[in-house]
N, C-alpha and C positions, 0 to 999 in steps of 0.2 A: 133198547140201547144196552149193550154189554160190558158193564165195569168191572176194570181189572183188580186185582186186591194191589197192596202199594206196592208189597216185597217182588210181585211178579214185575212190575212197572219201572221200578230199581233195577230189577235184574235185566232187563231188557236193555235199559242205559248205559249201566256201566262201562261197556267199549269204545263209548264216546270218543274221537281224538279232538281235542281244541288247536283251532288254527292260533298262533301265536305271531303268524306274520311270515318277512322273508327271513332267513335266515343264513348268515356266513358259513361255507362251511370251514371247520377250522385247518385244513389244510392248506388252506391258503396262506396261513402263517410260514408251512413252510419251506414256499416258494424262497429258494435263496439268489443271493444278487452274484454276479461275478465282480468281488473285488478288486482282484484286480486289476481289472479294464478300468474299475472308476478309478482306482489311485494313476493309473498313467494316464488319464484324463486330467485329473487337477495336476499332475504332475506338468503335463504340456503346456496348461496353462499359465502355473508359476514361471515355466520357461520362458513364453513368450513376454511375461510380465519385465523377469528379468535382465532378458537378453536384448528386452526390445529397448529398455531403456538405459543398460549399458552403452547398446550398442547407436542409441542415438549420440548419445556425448562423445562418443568417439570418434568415428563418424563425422559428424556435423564438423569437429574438430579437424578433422584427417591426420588423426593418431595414426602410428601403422604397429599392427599387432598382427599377429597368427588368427585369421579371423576361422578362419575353417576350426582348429584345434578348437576354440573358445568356444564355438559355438560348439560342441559336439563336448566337450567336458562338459558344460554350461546344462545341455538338454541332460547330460549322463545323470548328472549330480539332481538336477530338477526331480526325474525321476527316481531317484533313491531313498530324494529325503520324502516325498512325497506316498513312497511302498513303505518306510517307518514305520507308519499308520495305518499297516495290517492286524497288528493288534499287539495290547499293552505290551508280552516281551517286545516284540522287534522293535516299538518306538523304543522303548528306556533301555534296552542293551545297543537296539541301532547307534543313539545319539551319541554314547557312551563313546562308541567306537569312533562317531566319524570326527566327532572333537578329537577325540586323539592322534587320529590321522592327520587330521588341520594342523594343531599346532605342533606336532613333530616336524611335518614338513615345512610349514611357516618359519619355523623356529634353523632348520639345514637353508633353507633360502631366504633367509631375513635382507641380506644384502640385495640380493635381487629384488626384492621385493620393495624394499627402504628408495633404489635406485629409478624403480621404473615408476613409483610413486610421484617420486621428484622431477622424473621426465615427464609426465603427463603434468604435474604445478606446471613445470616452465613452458610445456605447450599451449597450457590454456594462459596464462601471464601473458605470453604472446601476440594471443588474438586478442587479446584483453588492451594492449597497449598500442596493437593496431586501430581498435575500434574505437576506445576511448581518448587517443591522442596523446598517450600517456612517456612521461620520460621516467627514468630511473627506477625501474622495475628492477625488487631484486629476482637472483638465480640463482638458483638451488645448486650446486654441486650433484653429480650424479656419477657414484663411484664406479660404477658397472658401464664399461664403453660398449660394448654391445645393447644399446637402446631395444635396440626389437624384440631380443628377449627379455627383458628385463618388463617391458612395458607389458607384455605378452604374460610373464608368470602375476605380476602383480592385478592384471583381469583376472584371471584363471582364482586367483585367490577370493577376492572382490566376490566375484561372482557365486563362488561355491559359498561364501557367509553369506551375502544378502538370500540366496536359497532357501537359507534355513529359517528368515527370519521371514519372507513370502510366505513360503509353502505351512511355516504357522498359523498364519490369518488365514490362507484359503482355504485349507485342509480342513478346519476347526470350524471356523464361525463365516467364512466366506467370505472376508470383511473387505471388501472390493473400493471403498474410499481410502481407507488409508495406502492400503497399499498401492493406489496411482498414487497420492503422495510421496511415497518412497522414492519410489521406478522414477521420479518424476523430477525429482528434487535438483538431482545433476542437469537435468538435460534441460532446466530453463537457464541456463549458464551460457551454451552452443544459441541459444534460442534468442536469446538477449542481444546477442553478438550480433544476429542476423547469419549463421552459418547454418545452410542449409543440410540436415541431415537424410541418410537413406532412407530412400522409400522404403525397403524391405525393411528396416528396424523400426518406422513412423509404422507401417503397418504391424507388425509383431506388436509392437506396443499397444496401441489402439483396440488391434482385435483379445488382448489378454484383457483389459479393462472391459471391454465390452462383455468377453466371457464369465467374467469375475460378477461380474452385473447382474448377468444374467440365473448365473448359479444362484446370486443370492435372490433377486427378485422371486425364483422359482420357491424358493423355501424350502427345497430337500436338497439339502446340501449336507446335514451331518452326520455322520460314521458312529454306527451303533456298536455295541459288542457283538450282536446277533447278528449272522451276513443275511436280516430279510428281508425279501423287495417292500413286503406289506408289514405293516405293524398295528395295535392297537393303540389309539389314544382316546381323547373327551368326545371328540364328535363322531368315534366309531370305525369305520376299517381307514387306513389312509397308508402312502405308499411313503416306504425312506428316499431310497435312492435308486436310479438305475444310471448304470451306463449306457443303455441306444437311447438316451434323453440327452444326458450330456453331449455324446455324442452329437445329434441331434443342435442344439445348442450351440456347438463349437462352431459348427459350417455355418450355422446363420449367421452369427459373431463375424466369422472373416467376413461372409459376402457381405455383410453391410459395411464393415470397417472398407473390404476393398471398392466396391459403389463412392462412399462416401469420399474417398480420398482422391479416386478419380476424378471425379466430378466436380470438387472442389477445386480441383487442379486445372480443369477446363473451363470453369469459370470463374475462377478468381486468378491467372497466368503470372509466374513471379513478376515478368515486366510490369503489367498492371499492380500487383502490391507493392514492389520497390518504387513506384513512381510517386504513390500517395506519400511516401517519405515518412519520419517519427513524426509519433504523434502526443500531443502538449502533455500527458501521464510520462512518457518515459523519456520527456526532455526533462520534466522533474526530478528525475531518479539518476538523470546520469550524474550530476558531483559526489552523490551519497555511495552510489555503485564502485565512482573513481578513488573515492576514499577508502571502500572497503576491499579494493585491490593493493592501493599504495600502501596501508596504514592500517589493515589488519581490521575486526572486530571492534578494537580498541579506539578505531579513529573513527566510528561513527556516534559513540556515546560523549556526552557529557560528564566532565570528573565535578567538577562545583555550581554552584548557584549562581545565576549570572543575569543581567538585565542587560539586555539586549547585546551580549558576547563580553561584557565587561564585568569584574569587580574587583574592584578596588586596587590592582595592576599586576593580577593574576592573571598567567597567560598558561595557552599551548591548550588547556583542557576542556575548550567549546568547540565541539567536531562539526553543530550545528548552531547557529541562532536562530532562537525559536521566540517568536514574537507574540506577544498576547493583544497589541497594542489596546491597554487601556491603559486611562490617564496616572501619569505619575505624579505630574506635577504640573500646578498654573500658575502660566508667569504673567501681569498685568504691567506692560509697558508700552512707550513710543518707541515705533520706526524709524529713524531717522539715517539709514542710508540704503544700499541693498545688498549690504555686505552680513552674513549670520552672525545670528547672536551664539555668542559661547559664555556658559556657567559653569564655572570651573568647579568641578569636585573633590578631585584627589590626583595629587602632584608628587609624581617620584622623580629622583635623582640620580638614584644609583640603581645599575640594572644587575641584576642576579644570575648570571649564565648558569644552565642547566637546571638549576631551580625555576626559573622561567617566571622572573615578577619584578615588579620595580616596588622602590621602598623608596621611605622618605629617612633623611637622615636626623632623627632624635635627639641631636647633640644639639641642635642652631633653638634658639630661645623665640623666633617670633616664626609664623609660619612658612611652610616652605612654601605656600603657592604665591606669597606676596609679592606684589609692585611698588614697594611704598615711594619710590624715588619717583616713579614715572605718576602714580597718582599727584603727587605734590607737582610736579612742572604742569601737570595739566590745570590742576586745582588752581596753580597761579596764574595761569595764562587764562582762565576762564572769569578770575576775578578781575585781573587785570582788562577784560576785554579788547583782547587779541583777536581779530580773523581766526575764526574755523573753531574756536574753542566752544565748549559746551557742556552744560551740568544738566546730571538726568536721575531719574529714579525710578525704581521697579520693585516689585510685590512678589514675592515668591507662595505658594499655596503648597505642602506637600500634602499631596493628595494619597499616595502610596507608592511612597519613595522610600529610601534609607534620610534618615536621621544625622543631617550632615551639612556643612555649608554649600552654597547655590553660587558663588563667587563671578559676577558678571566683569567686563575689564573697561575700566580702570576702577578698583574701589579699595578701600581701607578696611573696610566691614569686615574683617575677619574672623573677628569671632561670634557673627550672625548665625547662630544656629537653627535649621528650618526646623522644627521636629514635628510628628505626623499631627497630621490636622490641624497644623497651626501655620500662621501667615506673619512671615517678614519682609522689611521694608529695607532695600541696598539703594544707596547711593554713591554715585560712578560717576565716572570722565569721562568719557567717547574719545578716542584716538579717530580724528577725523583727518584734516587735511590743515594740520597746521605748517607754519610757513617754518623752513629750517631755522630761523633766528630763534624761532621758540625753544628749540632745543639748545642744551651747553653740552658738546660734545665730551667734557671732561668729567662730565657727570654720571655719563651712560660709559665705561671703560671698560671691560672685563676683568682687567686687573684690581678692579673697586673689592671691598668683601662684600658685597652684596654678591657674587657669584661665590660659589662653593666649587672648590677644587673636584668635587663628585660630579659636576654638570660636565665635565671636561673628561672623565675618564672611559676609556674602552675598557672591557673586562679581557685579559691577555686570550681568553677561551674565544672572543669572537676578534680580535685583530686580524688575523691574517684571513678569515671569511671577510671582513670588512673592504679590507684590503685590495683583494682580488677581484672581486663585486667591483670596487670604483675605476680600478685597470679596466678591466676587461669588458665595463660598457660605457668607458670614458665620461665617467661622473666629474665634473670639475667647474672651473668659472676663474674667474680676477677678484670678483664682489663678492658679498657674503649673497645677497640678490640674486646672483646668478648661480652658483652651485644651490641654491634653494630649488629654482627651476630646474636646474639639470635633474636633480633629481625628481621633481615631479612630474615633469615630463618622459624620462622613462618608464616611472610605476605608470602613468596612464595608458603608455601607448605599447608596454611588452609586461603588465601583470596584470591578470584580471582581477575585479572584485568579486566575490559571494560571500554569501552569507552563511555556505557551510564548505570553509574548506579542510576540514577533518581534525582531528585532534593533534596534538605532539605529539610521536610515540615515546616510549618511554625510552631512559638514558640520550634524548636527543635534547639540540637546546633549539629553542624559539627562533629566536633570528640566524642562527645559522639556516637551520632550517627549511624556514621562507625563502630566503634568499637563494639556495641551491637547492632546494629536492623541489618542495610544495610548488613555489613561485605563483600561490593564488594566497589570499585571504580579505581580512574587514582592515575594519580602521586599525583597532590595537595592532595589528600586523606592520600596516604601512607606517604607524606614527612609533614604533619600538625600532623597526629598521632605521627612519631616519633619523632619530633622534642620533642611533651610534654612527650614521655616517658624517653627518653634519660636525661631529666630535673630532671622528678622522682630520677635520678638515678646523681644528681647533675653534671652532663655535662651538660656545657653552650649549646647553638643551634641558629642558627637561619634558615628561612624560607625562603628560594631563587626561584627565578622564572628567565626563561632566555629560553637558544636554549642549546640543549644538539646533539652532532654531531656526531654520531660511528664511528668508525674507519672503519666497513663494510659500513657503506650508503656515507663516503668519498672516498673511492677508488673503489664503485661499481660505486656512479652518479656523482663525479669529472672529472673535465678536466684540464688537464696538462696545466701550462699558458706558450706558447712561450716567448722564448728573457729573461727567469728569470732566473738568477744566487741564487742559493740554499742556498751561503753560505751571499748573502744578506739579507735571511730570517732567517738561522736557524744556530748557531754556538753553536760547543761543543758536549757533549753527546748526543747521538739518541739510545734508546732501540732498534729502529729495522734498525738501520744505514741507510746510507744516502740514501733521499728520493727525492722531489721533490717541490715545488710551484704546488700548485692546486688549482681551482677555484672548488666550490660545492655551489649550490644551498641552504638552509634550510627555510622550508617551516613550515606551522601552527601545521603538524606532529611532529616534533624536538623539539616543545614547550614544557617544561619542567620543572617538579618544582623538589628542590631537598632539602637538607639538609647539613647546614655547623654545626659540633659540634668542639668544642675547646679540643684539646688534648693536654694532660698535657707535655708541651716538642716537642712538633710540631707547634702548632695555630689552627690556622681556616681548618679544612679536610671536602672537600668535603665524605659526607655519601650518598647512594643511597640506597633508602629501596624499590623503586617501583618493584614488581615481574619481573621478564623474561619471555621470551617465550618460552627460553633453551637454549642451547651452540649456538654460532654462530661459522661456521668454517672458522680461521683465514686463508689468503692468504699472503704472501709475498708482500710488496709494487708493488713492479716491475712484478710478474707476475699477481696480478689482474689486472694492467691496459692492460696485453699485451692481458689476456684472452677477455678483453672488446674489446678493438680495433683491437686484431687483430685475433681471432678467436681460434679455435685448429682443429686440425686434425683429433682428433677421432669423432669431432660432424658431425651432417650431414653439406652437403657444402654451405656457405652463397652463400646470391646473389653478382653478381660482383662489383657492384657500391659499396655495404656498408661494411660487414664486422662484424655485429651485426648478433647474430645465430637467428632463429627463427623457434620454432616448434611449433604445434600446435598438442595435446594430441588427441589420434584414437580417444576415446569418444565422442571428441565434432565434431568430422568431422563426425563420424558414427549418429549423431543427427544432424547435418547441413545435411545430405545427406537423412536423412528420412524426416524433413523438408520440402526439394525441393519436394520430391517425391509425399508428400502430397499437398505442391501446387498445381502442375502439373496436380494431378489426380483429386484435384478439380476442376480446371480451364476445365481439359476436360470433366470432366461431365456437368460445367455450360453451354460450350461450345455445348456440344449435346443437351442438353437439349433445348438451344436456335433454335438450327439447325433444331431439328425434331421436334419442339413444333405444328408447321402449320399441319404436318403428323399425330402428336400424336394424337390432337383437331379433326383430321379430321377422324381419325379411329372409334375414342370413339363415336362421333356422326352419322356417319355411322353405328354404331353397334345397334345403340337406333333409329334408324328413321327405316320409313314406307318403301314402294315401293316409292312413290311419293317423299319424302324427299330427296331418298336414290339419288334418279337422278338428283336431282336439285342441289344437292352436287357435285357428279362428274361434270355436266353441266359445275358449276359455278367452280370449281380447273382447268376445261379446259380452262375456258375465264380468269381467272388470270394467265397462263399460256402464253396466246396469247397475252393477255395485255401489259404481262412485255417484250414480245419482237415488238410488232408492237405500235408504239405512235399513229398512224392514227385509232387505233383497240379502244384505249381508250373511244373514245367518243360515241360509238354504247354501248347505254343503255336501248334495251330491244332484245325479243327473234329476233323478224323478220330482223331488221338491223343486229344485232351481225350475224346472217346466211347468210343473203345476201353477206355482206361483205367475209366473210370465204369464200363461195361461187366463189366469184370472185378474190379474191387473193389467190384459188389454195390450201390454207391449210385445205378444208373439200369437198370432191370430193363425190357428190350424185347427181340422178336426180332429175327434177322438182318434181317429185312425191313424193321422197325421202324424197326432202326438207318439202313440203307441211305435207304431213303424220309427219317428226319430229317435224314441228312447233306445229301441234296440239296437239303431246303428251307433250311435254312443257308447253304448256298452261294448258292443263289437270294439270299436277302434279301439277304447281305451282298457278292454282285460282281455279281447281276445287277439292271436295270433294269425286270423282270417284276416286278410287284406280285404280291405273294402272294394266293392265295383263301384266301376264310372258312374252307374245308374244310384248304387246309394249315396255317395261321395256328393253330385246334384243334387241330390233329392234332400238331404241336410245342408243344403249351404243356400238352397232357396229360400229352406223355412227359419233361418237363421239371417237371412238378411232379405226378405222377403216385405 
């Protein structure tokens, strides 16, 4: 054997090259992009974003404007601001310029501008007042009588600034949510209405969002200083941008926006959707919507603190009432007829035009909510035992109320203060059905001073609204009785109730108001109005606020109090005979404003002018509570423990049951989807691979296969170990030859450039799944 000395052995090595792997070459760095193809790409897009959703509000609307011009400025400008971001000069000198040109020109056509603005309010006010059934819409003046151009420059404007404020998001960061936002914002307006907008602008629109989507899901969407297709980052070569991708992109965009629109349109046919009618969300939203056409911003909010639309005889600034209903207060009393109970809180006299509030007047030494005359006839005719007279008593609890008296009618208690967490006891007179001798007409007079000269007064600011209101829908009578009803029966049958009919706007008064613009609201609404018409008509009045308690919502949600004796609450007459102690709840719901007028030979009579909702059907004391607690026969059968019925309507079980259904069949498709995704992935790419790929693929689903059950299998990382092993633990049974022959066509497919034959491509896919 011949050894070489070392230095010759070194020398012989030296020229060694070490393989280091593949390697980039760095020219590819620099491949450059054509910018400008991608800037008039995002440029088109901002267009369509733009134009599509000017152009639906318009449109849907049937504004008429110069649509050719607008659209062709509209793309001009898209694409300018959008080349900006060629690079640092031309954005910061570009911007520089085109604001200047904005506001020079804005600033020469402000009147055109200002005019064609106010043509388009009063177009949409329009449909607005067509759809919502709306009266007294204001209108804008529009100084420029040429509509068409006016309406035409103030797009053209529009348009060139929302550009700038697009083409920033897409340009930049690609930020495809908000700016549907944007684009969008106008056109649920037309959308609301039900006005149907252009296909061509529904598609433009669609297909920009969808674009915008897409740019951003891709994730090479942003503008380097360097125009290079490829760049270096963390995980090694990666590409910025191209335009035949965007490209690319765009046309999918449309055709699926155009597919999708289509086909929508063929199965779901307008007639088919206008026949399904609104639905129960945006029957909700029409009075708030109505208010914020009538009444501005301003008429949807709340200016004060209020329980249940009321406090303390503050008006005009509850645009909604907003109900918590929990308990305010518990009143523990006898029923005794089936007329509501009223707790009188707070009692004004004089009403405050423009200011919008009733007050009480501070001069009078005993209070203003008292009856003391009519307590005393009743108090005597009760001791006396007269027909129909009656003494009673009730418990007040404030639960979480204001700190104030609870004043039930007829009582003397005036200066019962409830205050939180703590329980008083009134005792009252029932104004029942006593026989007119019971009364002395000369004691109930208006002229008595128990009336105050302010119960009688109109404020000269609502006279002639008062006035005209009683002409012109013949409010009147002989009795004081009958103009009560006249007027009730108009508010019922020509003013709606709600409980959000929008705020006063500002400088308006309250009752004027109601009475000629709003003609909706609550109680304070109807019980402020008639207090001053009832005036008109020299019946004193005054303005009360408290808890009003039906006789249905006492015997539906009371509860019978243990251990109480009846006749310790209630002695005497009872219109619907003897009843019980009951405890109920009343809550910011019950909150109530109402009306006391002075009646010539009675006193102080509660009036109620608030509309109804309709007959309510009376129950017998004794059998609503038994219907409550203890069930009936003919319903279907409660559960055992409680005794309270409960059904639930097919409708909404046949909509809970399609619901699950759609879960379910979501979830199993996420489910397969997850399951066969390795199978799905591995078909697709078997379908698109060579001979050679095609084997290296099965190969390798066999060795993930063996992997996941042998741990010792894991670690053999190339062909000859992973066979060896197979080999020897019995799960791939072939001769030496076998082996040898498979390993080379492995190696073939997987480093060499040789296409495999039919014959070897067999001959490993036997001994691999053999």
């Amino acid at each position: 054997m011949k050894v070489h000395p070392w230095h010759k052995v070194l020398k012989e090595k030296e020229n060694i090259e070490i393989t280091r792997g593949i390697a980039v070459d760095k020219s590819v760095y620099d491949i450059k992009e054509n910018r400008i193809h991608t800037l008039i790409i995002k440029g088109l897009i901002t267009y369509c974003l733009t134009m599509g959703g000017a152009g639906i509000f318009l449109s849907a609307l049937e504004i008429e404007y110069n649509e050719l011009l607008v659209n062709l400025i509209a793309l001009s400008t898209a694409l300018l601001c959008s080349l900006l971001y060629y690079n640092n000069l031309t954005e910061n000198v570009g911007y520089i310029v085109y604001f200047g040109i904005f506001a020079i020109t804005a600033h020469n056509l402000k009147d055109y501008i200002n005019s064609g603005f106010y043509a388009i309010i009063n177009d949409t006010m329009e449909r607005a007042s067509i759809y919502l059934d709306m009266e007294g819409m204001k209108h804008y003046s529009e100084k420029i009588d040429d509509r068409y151009t006016a309406i035409t420059i103030t797009v053209l404007f529009f348009i060139m600034l929302i550009n700038i404020l697009i083409n920033n998001y897409i340009s930049r960061r690609a930020r495809y949510l908000i700016t549907a936002v944007i684009v969008m914002f106008l056109s649920i307006i037309p959308l609301y209405f039900e006005n149907e907008p252009s296909t061509f602008y529904t598609v433009l629109l669609l297909g920009g969002i969808v674009m915008a989507y897409f740019l951003r899901a891709g994730r090479h969407y942003r503008l380097y200083r360097r125009s290079s297709v490829f760049y270096h980052d963390k995980k090694g070569l990666s590409y910025g941008i191209d335009h035949r991708s965007l490209r690319q992109v765009m046309l999918i965009g449309f055709i699926f926006v155009f597919l999708f629109v289509n086909i929508t349109g063929m199965f779901v046919p307008k007639d088919t959707y206008d026949a399904k009618g609104q639905n129960k969300y945006k029957k909700a939203t029409m009075e708030t919507v109505t208010n914020l056409f009538t009444l501005g911003l301003e008429g949807i909010f709340n200016y004060y603190a209020n329980r249940g639309g009321l406090s303390t005889g503050r008006l005009g600034g509850v645009a909604s009432v907003r109900l918590d209903y929990k308990t305010d207060i518990t009143v523990e009393y006898t029923p005794y007829s089936y007329d509501t109970l009223y707790l009188k809180q707070f009692v004004g006299n004089i009403y405050n035009p423009y200011q919008n509030s009733w007050s009480m007047n501070l001069d009078f030494r005993t209070p203003q909510g008292e009856n003391h005359d009519t307590v005393e006839l009743l108090k005597a005719a009760y001791e006396e035992g007269l027909p129909g007279a009656a003494k009673a008593k009730l418990k007040i609890t404030n639960v979480d109320a204001t700190s104030t008296i609870y004043l039930p009618y007829y009582s003397d208690d005036t200066n019962h203060m409830v205050y939180y967490n703590s329980t008083v006891e009134y005792e009252y007179y029932p104004d029942l059905y006593l026989s007119d001798e019971a009364f002395d007409p000369e004691l109930f007079r208006s002229e008595n001073s128990v009336v105050d000269a302010d119960c009688r007064r109109i404020p000269d600011e609502n006279y002639d609204v008062i006035r005209e209101f009683v002409e012109k829908n013949h409010i009147g009578g002989e009795t004081t009785e009958e103009i009560i009803e006249s007027i009730s029966n108009y508010f019922q049958e020509n003013v709606p109730y709600t409980i959000r009919p929008g705020a006063t706007p500002r400088g308006k008064d309250f009752v004027n108001y109601f009475l000629t613009k709003n003609k909706k609201g609550y109680c304070a609404h109807f019980a402020s109005a008639t207090a001053l018409i009832l005036r008109y008509f020299n019946i004193p009045t005054r303005y009360c606020e408290g808890y009003a308690i039906s006789y249905d919502h006492a015997t539906h949600y009371g509860e019978l109090v243990d251990d109480a004796k009846y006749s310790d609450y209630y002695d005497g007459y009872s219109a619907i005979g003897e009843t019980a102690l009951i405890s109920v709840d009343a809550t910011d719901a019950n909150a109530h404003a109402w009306v006391e007028a002075y009646i010539e030979g009675k006193g102080w009579v509660v009036v109620e002018a608030t509309p109804s909702s309709g007959e309510t059907e009376i129950f017998d004391f004794w059998e609503q509570f038994r219907n409550s607690v203890g069930g009936d026969d003919d319903e279907e059968t409660a559960d055992e423990g409680g005794g309270f019925k409960f059904k639930i309507d097919d409708s909404v079980m046949n909509k809970a049951a399609l619901i699950l259904i759609l879960i379910f069949a979501v979830a199993a498709l996420v489910f397969t989807m997850i399951f066969f995704r390795p199978t799905i992935v591995y078909l697709f790419r078997y379908s698109r691979a060579v001979p050679n790929d095609r084997l290296i693929l099965k190969y390798m689903r066999f060795i993930k296969k063996e992997k996941r059950k042998d741990k010792d299998f894991r670690d053999k990382m190339n062909y000859e170990t992973q066979l060896e092993y197979l080999r020897k633990s019995g799960k791939m049974t072939c001769t030496d030859d076998e082996a040898a022959r498979l390993l080379d066509i492995l190696n073939k497919a997987g480093f060499s450039n040789t296409t495999l034959s039919e014959d070897d491509f067999s001959f490993a896919e036997n001994i691999l799944y053999r």
